[in-house]
CHARMM internal coordinates of N, CA and C (Angstrom, degrees):
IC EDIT
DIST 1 N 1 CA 1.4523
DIST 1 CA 1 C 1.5322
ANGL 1 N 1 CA 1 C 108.74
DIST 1 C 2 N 1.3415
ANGL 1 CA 1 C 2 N 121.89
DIHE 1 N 1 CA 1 C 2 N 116.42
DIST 2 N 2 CA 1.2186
ANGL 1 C 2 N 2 CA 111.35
DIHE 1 CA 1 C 2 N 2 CA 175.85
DIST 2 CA 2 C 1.9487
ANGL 2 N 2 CA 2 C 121.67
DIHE 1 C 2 N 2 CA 2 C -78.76
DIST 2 C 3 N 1.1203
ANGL 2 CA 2 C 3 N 84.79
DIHE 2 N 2 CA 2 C 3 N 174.57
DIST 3 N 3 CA 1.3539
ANGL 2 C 3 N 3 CA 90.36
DIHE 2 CA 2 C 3 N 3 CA -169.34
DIST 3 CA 3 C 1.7802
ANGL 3 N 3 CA 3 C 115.83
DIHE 2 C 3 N 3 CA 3 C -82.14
DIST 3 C 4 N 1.6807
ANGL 3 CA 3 C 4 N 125.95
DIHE 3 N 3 CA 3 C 4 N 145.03
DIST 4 N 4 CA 0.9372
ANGL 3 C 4 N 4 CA 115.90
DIHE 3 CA 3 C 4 N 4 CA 178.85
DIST 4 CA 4 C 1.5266
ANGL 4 N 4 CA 4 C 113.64
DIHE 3 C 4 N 4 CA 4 C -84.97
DIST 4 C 5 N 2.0240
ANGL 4 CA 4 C 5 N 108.59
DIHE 4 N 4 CA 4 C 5 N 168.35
DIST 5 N 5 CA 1.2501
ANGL 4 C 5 N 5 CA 93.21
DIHE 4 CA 4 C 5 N 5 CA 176.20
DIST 5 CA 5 C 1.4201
ANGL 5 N 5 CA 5 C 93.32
DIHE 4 C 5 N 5 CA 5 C -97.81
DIST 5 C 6 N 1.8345
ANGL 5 CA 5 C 6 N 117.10
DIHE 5 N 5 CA 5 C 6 N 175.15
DIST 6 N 6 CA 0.6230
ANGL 5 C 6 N 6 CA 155.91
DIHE 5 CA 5 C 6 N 6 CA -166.55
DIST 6 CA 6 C 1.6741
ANGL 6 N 6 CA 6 C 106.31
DIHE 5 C 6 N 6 CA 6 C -96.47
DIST 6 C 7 N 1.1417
ANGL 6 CA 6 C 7 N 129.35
DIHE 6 N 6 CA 6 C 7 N 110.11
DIST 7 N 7 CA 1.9895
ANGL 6 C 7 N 7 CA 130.50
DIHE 6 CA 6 C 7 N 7 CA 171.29
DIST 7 CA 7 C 1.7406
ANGL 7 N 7 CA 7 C 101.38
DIHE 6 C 7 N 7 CA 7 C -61.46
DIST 7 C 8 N 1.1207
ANGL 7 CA 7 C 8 N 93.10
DIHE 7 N 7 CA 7 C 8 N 76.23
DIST 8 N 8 CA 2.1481
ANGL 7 C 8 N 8 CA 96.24
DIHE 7 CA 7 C 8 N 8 CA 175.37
DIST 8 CA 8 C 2.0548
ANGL 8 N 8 CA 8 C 107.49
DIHE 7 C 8 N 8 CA 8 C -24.97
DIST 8 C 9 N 1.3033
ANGL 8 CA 8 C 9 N 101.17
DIHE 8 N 8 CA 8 C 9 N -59.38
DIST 9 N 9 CA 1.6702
ANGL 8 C 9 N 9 CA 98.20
DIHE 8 CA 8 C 9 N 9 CA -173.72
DIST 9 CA 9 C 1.7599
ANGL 9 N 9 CA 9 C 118.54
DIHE 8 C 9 N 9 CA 9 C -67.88
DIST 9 C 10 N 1.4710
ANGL 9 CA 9 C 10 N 101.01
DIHE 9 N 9 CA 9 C 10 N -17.95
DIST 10 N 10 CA 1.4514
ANGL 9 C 10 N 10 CA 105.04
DIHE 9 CA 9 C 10 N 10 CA 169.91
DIST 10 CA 10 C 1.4599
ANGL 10 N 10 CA 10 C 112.96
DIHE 9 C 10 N 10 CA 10 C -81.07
DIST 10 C 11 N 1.3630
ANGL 10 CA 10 C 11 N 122.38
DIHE 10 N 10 CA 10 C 11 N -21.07
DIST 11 N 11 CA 1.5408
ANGL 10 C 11 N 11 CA 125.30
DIHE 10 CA 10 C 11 N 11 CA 176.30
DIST 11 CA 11 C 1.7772
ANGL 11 N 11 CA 11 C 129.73
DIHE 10 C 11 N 11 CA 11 C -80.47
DIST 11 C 12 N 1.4888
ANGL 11 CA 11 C 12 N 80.80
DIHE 11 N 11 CA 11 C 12 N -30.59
DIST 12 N 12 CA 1.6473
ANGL 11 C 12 N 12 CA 92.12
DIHE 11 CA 11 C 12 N 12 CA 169.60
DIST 12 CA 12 C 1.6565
ANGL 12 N 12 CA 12 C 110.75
DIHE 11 C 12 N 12 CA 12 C -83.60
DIST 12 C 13 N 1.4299
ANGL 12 CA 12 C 13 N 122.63
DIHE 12 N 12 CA 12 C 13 N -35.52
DIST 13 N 13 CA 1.5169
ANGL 12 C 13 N 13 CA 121.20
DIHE 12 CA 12 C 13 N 13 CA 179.61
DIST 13 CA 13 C 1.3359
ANGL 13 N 13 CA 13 C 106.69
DIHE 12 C 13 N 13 CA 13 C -67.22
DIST 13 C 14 N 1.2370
ANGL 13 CA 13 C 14 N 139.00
DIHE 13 N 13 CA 13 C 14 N -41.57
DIST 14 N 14 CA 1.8314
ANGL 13 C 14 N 14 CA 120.26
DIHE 13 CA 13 C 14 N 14 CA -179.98
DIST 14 CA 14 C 1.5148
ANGL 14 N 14 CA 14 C 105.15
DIHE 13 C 14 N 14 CA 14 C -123.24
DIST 14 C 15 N 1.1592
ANGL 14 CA 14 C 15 N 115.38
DIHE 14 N 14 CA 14 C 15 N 179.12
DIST 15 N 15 CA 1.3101
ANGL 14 C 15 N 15 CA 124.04
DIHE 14 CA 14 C 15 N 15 CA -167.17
DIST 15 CA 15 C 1.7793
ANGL 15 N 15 CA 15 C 93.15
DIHE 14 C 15 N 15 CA 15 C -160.33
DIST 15 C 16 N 1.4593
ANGL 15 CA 15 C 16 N 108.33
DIHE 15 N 15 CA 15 C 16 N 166.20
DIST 16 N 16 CA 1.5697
ANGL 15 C 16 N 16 CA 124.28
DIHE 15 CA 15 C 16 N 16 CA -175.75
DIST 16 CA 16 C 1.5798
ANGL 16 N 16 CA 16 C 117.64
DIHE 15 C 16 N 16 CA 16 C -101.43
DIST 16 C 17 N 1.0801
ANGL 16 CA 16 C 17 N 117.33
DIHE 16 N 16 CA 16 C 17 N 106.65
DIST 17 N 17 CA 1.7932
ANGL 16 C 17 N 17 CA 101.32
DIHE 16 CA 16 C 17 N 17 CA 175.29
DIST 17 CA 17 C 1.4064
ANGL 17 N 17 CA 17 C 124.89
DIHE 16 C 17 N 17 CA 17 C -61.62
DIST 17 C 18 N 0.6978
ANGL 17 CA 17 C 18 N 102.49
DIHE 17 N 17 CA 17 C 18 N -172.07
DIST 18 N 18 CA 1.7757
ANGL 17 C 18 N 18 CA 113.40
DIHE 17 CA 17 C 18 N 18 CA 176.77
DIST 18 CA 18 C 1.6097
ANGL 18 N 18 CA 18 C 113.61
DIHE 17 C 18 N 18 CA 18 C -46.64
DIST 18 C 19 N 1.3811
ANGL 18 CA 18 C 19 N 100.06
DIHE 18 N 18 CA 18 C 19 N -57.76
DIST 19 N 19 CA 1.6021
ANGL 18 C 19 N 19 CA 125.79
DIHE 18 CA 18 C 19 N 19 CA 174.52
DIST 19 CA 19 C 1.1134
ANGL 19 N 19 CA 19 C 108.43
DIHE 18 C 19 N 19 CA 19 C -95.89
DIST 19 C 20 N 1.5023
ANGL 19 CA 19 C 20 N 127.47
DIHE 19 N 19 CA 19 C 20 N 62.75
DIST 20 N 20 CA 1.2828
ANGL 19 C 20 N 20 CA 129.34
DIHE 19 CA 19 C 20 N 20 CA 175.68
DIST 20 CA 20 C 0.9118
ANGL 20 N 20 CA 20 C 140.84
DIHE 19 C 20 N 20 CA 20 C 16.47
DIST 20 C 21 N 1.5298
ANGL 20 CA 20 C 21 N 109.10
DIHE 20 N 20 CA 20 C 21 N 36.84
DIST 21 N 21 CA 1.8492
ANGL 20 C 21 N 21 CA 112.95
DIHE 20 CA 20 C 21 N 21 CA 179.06
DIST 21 CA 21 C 1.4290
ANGL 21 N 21 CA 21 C 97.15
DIHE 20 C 21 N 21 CA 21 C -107.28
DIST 21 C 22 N 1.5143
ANGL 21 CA 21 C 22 N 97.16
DIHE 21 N 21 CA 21 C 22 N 135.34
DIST 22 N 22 CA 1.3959
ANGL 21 C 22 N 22 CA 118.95
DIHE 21 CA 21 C 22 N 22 CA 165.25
DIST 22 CA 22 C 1.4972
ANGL 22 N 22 CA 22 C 114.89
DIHE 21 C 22 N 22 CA 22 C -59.59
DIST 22 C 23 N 1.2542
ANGL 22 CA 22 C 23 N 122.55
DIHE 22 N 22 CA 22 C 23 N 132.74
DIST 23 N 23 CA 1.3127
ANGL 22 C 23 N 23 CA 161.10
DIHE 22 CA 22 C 23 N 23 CA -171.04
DIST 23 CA 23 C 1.1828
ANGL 23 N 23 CA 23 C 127.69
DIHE 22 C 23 N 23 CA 23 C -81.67
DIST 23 C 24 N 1.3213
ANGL 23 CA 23 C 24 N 151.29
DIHE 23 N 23 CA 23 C 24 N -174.17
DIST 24 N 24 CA 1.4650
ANGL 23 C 24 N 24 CA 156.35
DIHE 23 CA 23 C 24 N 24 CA 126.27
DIST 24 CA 24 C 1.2969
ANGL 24 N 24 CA 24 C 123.25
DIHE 23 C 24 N 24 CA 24 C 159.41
DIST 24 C 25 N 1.5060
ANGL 24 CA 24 C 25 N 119.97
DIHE 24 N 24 CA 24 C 25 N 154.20
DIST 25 N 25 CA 1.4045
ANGL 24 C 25 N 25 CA 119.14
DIHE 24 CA 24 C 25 N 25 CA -167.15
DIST 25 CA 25 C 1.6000
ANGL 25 N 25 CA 25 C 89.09
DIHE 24 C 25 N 25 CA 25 C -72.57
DIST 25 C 26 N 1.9943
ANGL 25 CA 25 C 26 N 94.99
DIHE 25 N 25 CA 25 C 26 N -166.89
DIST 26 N 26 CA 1.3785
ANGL 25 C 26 N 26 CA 108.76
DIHE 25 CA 25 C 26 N 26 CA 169.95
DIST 26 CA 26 C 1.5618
ANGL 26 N 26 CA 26 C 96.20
DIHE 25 C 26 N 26 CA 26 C -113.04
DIST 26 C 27 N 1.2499
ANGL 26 CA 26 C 27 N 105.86
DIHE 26 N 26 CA 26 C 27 N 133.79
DIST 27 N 27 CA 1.5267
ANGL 26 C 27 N 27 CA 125.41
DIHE 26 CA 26 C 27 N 27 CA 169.95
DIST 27 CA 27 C 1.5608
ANGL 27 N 27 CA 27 C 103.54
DIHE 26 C 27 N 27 CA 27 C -22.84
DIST 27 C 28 N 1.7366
ANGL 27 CA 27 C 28 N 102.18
DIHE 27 N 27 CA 27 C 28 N 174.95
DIST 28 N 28 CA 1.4905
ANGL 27 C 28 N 28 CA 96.68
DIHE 27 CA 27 C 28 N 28 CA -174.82
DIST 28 CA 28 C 1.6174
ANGL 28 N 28 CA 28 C 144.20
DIHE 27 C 28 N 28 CA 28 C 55.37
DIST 28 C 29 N 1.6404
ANGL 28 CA 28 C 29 N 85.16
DIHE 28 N 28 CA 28 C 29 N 0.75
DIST 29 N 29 CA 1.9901
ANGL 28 C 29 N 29 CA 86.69
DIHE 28 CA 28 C 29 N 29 CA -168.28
DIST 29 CA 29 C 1.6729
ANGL 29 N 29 CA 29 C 95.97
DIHE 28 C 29 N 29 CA 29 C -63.97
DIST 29 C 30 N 1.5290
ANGL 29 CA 29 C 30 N 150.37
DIHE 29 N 29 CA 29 C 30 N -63.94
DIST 30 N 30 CA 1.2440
ANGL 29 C 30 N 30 CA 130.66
DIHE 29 CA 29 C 30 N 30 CA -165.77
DIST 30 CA 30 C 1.3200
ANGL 30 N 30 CA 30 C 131.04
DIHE 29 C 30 N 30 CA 30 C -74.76
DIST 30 C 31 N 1.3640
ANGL 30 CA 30 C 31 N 110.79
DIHE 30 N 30 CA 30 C 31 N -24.59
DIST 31 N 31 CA 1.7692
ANGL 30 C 31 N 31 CA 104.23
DIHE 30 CA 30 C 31 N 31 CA 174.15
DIST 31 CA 31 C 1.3922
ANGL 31 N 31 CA 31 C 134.30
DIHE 30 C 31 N 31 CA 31 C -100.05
DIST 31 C 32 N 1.2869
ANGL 31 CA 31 C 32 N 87.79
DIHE 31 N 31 CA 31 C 32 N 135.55
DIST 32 N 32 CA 2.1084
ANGL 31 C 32 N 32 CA 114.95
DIHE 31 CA 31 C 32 N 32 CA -162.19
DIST 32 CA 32 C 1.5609
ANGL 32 N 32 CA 32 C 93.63
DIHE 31 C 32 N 32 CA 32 C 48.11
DIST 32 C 33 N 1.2397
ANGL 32 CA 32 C 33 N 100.78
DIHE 32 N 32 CA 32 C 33 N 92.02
DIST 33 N 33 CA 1.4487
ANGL 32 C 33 N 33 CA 116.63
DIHE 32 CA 32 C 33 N 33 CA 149.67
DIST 33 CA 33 C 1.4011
ANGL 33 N 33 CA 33 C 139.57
DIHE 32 C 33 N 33 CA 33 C -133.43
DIST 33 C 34 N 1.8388
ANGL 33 CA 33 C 34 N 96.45
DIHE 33 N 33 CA 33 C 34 N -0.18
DIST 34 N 34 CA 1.6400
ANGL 33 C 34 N 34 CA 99.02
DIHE 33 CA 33 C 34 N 34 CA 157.37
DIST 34 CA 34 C 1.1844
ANGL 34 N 34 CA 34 C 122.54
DIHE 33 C 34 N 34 CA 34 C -69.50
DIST 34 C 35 N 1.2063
ANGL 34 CA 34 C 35 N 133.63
DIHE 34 N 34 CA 34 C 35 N -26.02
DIST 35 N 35 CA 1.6335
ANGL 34 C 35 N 35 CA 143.28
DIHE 34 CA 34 C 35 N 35 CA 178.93
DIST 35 CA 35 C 1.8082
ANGL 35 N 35 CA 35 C 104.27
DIHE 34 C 35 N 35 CA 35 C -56.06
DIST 35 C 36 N 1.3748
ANGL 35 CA 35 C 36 N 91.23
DIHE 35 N 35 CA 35 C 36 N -54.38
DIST 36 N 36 CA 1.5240
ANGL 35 C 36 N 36 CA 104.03
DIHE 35 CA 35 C 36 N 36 CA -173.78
DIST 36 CA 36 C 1.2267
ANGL 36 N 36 CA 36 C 118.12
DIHE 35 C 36 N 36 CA 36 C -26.05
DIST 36 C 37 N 1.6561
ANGL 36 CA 36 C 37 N 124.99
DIHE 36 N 36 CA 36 C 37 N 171.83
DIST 37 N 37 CA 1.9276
ANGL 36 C 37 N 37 CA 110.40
DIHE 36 CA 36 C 37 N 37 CA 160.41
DIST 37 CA 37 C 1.0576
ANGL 37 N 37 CA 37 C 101.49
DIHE 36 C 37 N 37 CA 37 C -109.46
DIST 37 C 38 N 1.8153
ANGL 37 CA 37 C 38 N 127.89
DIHE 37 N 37 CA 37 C 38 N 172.77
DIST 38 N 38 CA 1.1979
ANGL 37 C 38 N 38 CA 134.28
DIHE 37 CA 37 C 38 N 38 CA -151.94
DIST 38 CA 38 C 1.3556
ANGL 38 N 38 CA 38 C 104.78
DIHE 37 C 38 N 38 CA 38 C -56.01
DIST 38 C 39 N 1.6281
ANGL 38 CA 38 C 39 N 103.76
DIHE 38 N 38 CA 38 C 39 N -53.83
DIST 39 N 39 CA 1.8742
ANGL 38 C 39 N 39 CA 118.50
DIHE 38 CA 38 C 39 N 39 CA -160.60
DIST 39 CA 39 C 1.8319
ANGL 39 N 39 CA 39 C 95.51
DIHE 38 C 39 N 39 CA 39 C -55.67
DIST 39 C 40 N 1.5205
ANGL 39 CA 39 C 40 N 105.21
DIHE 39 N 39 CA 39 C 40 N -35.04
DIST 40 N 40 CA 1.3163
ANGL 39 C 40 N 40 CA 98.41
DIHE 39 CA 39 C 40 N 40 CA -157.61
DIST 40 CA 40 C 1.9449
ANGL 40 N 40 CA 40 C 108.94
DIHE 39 C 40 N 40 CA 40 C -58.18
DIST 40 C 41 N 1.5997
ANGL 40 CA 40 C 41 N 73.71
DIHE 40 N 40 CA 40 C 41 N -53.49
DIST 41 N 41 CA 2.0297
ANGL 40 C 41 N 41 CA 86.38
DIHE 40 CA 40 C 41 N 41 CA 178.17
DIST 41 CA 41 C 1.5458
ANGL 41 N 41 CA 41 C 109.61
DIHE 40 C 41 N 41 CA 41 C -46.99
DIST 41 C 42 N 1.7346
ANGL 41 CA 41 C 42 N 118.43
DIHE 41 N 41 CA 41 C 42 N -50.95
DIST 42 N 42 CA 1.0916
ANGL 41 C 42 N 42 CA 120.02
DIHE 41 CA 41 C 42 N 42 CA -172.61
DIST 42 CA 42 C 1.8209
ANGL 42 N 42 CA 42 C 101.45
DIHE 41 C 42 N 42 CA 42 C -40.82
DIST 42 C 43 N 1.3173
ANGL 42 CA 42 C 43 N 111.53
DIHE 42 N 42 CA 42 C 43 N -42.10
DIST 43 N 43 CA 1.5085
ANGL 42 C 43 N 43 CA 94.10
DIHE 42 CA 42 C 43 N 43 CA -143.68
DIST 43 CA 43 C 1.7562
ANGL 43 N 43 CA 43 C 89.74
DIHE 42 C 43 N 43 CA 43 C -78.62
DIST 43 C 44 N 1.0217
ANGL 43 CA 43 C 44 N 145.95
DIHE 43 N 43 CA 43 C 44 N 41.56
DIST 44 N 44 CA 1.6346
ANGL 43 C 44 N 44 CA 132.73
DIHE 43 CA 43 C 44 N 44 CA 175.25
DIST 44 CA 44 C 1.4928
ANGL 44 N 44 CA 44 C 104.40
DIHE 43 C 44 N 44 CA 44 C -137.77
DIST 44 C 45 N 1.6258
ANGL 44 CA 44 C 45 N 103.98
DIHE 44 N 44 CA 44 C 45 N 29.80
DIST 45 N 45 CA 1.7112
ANGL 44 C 45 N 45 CA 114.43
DIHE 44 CA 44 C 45 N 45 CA -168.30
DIST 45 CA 45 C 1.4812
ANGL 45 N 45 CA 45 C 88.40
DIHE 44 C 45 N 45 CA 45 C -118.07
DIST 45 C 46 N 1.2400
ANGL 45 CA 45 C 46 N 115.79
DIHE 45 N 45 CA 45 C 46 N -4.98
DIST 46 N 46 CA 2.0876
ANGL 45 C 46 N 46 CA 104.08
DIHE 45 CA 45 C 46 N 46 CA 175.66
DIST 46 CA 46 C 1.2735
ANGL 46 N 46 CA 46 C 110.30
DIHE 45 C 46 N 46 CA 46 C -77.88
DIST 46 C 47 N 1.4065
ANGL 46 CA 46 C 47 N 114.97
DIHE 46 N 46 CA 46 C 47 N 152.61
DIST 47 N 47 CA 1.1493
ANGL 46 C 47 N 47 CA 122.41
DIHE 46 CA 46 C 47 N 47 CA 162.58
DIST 47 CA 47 C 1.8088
ANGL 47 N 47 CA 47 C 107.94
DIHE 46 C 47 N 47 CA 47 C -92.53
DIST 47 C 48 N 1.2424
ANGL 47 CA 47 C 48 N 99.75
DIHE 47 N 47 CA 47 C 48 N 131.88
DIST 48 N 48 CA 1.8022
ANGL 47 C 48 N 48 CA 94.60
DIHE 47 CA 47 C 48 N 48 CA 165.64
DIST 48 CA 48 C 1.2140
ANGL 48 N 48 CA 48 C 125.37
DIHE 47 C 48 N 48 CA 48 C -112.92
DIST 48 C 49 N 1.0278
ANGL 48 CA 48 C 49 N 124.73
DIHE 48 N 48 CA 48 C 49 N 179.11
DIST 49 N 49 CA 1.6593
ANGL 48 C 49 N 49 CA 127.64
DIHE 48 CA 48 C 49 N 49 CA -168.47
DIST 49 CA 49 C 1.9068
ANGL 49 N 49 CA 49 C 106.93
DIHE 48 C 49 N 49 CA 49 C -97.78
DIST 49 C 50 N 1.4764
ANGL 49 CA 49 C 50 N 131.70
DIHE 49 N 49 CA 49 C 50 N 123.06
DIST 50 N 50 CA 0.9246
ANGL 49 C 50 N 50 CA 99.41
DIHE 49 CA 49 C 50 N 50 CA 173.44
DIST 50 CA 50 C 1.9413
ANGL 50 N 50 CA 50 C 113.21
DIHE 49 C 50 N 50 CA 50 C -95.87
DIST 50 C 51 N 1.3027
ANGL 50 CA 50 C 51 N 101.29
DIHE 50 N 50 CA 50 C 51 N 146.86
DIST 51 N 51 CA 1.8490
ANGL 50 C 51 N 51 CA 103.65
DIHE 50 CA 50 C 51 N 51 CA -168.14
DIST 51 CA 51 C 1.1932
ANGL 51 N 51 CA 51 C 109.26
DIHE 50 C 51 N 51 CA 51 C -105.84
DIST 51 C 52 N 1.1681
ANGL 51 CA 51 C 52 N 125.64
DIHE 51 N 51 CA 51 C 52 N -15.84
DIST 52 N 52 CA 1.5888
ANGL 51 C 52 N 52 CA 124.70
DIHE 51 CA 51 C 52 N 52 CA 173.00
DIST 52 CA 52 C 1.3852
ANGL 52 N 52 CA 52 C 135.45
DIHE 51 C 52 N 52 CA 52 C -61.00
DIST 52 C 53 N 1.3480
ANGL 52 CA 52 C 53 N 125.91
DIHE 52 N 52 CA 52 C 53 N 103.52
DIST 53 N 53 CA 1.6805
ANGL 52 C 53 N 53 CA 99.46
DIHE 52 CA 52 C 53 N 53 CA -168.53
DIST 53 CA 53 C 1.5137
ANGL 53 N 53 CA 53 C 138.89
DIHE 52 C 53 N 53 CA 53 C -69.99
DIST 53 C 54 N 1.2684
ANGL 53 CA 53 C 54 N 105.57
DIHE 53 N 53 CA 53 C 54 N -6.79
DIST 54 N 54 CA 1.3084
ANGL 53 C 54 N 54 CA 122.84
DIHE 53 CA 53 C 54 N 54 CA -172.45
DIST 54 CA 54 C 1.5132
ANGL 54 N 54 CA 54 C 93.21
DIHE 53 C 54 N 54 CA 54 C -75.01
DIST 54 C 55 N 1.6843
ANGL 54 CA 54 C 55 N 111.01
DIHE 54 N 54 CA 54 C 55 N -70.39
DIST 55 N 55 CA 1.8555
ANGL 54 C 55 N 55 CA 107.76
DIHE 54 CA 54 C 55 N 55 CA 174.94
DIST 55 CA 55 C 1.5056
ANGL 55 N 55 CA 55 C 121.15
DIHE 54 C 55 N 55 CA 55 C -37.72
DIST 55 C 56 N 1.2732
ANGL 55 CA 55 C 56 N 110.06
DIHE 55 N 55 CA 55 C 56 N -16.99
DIST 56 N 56 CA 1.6480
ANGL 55 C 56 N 56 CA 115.11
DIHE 55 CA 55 C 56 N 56 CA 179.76
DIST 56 CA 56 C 1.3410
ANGL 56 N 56 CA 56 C 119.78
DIHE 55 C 56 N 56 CA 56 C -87.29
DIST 56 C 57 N 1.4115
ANGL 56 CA 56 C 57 N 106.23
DIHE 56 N 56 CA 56 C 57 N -23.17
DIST 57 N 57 CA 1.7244
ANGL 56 C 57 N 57 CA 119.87
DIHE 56 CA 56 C 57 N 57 CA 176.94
DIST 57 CA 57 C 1.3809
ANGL 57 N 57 CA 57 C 99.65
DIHE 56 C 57 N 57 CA 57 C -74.14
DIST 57 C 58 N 1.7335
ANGL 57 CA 57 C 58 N 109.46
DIHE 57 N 57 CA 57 C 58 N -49.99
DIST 58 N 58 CA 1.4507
ANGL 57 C 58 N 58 CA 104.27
DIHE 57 CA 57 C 58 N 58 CA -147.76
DIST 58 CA 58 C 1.8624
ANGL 58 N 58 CA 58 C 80.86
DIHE 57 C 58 N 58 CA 58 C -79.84
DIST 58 C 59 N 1.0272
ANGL 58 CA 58 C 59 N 146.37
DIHE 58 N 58 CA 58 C 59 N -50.17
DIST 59 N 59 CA 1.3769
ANGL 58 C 59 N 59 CA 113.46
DIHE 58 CA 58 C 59 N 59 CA -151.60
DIST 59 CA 59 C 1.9075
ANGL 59 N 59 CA 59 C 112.91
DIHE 58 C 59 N 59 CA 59 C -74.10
DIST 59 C 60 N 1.7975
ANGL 59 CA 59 C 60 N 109.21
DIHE 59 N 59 CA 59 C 60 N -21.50
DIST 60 N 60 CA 1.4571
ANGL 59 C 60 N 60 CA 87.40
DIHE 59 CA 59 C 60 N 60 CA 158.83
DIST 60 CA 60 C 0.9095
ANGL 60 N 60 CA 60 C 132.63
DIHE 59 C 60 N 60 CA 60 C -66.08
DIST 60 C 61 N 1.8797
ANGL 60 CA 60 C 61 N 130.13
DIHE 60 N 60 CA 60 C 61 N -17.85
DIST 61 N 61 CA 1.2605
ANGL 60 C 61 N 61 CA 91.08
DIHE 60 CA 60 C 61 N 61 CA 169.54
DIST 61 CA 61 C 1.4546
ANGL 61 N 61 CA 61 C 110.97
DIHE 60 C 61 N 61 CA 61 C -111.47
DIST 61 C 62 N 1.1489
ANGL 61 CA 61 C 62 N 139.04
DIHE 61 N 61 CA 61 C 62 N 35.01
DIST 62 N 62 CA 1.1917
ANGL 61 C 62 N 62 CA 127.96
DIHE 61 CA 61 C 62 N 62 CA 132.07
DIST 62 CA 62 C 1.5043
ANGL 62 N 62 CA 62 C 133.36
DIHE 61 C 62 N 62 CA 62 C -72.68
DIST 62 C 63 N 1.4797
ANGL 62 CA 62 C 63 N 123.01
DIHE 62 N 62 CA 62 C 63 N -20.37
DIST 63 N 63 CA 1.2067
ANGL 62 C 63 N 63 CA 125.35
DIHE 62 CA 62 C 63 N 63 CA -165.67
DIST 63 CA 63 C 1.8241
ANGL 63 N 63 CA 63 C 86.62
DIHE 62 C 63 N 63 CA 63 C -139.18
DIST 63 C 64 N 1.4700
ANGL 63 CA 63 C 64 N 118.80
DIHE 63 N 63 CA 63 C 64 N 105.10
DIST 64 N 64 CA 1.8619
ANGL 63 C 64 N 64 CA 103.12
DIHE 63 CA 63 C 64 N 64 CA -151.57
DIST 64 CA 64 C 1.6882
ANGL 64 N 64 CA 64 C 77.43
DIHE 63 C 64 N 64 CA 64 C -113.03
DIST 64 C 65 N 1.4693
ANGL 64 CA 64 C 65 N 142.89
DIHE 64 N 64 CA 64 C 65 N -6.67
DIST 65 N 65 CA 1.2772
ANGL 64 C 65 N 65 CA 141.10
DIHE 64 CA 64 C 65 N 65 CA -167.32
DIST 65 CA 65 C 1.3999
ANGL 65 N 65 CA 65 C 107.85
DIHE 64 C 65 N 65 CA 65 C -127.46
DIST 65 C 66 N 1.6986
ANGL 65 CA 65 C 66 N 122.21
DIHE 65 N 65 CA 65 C 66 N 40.79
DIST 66 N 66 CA 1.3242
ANGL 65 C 66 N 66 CA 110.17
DIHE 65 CA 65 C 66 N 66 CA -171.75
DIST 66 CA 66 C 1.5162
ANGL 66 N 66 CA 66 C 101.40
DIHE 65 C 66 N 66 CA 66 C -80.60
DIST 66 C 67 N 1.2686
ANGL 66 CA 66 C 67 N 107.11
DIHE 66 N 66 CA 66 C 67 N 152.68
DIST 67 N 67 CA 1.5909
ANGL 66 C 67 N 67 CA 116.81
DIHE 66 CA 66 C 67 N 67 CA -178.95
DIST 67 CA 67 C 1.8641
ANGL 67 N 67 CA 67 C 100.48
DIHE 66 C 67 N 67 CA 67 C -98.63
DIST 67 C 68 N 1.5257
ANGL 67 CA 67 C 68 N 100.73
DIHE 67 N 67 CA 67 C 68 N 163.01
DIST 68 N 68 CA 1.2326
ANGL 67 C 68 N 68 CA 118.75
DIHE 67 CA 67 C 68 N 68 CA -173.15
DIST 68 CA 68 C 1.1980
ANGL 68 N 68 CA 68 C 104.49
DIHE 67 C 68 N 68 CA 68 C -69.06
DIST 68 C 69 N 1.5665
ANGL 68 CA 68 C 69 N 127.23
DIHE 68 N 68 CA 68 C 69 N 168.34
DIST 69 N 69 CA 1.8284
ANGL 68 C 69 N 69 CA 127.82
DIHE 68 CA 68 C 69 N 69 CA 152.76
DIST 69 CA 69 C 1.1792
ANGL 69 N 69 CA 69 C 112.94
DIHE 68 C 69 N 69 CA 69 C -80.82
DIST 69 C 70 N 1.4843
ANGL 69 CA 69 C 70 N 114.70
DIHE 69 N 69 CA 69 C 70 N 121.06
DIST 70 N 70 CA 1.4849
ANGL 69 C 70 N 70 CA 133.37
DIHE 69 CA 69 C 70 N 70 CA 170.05
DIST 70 CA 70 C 1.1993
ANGL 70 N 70 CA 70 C 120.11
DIHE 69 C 70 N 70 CA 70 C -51.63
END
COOR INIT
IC SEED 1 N 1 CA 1 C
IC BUILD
């Protein structure tokens, strides 16, 4: 059975916790954000949980080898 590929932009947007919950920033974290103010930038540095199950199907199988957060 060969191996699947991997969706590169779906692998870098979420990641796995400890307890296998899917992950991901909030949109927008790199563009024009030197202008921004500190609190503002701060707030696009959370990680959130994603809760939907459908988004949870579709990114295993687009991304079927995501690795955990270090």
């Amino acid at each position: 059975m060969p191996k699947i590929k991997t969706h590169k932009a779906t692998a870098k947007r979420f990641r796995l916790s400890g307890n296998r919950k899917l992950l991901r920033m909030k949109q927008g974290k790199g563009h024009l954000r030197r202008k921004k103010p500190r609190r503002v930038r701060a707030m696009y540095d959370d990680t959130l949980t994603v809760e939907h199950a459908s988004v949870r199907r579709r990114v295993a199988r687009l991304a079927p080898y995501l690795k955990k957060n270090r």
